[in-house]
N, C-alpha and C positions, 0 to 999 in steps of 0.2 A: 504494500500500500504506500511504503515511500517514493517507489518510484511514481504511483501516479500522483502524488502531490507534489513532487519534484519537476514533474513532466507540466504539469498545470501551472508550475511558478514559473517555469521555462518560456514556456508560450507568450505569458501573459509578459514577460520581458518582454519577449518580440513582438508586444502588441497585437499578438497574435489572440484571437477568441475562436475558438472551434466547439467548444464544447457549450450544451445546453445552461442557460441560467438556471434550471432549475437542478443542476447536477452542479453546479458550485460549492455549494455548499461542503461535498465532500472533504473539500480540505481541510475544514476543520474538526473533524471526527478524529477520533485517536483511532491508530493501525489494530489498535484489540478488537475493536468495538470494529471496522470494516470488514476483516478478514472472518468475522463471523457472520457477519451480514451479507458477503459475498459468497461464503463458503455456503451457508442454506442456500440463496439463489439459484449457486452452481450446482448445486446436488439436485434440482429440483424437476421435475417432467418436463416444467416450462421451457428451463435453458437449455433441456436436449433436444427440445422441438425448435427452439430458437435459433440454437447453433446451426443445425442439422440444413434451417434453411441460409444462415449465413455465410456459413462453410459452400455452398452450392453453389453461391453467386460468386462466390470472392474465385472458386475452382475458373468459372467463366469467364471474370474480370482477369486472372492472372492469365489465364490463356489467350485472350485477346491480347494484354500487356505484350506476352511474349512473343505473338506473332509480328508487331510492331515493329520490334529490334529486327 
C-alpha cells in the first residue's frame, strides 16, 4: 500500500491527476487498515468476475500495442 500512496504523491508532483476524486482519499488510511480492505475485495467473486473481464481487454489492448511496433 506504500507504493500506491507513493505512486499518488508522485503524480500529483507532476500535476498529474489520473485517479478518481472519490479514491483520494486513500492516502490517508494507514497500510493495516488497506491491505485488509483490499485483501476481502481480492478474495471476493466480484474481483474474479472483474478481473476475468479486465485481464480480456488488457490481452486485446497489448496485442494490438504489439502489432504497432
Amino acid at each position: 500500500m506504500k507504493v500506491l500512496r507513493e505512486s499518488m504523491y508522485a503524480l500529483k508532483s507532476l500535476g498529474i491527476t489520473t485517479m478518481l476524486k472519490r479514491n483520494r482519499y486513500l492516502q490517508f488510511f494507514p497500510d493495516f487498515f488497506l491491505e485488509f480492505i483490499f485483501g476481502k475485495l481480492l478474495n471476493s467473486e466480484y474481483a474474479e468476475i472483474a478481473l476475468a473481464g479486465h485481464a480480456e481487454a488488457a490481452r486485446t489492448e497489448i496485442r494490438a500495442l504489439a502489432d504497432g511496433f
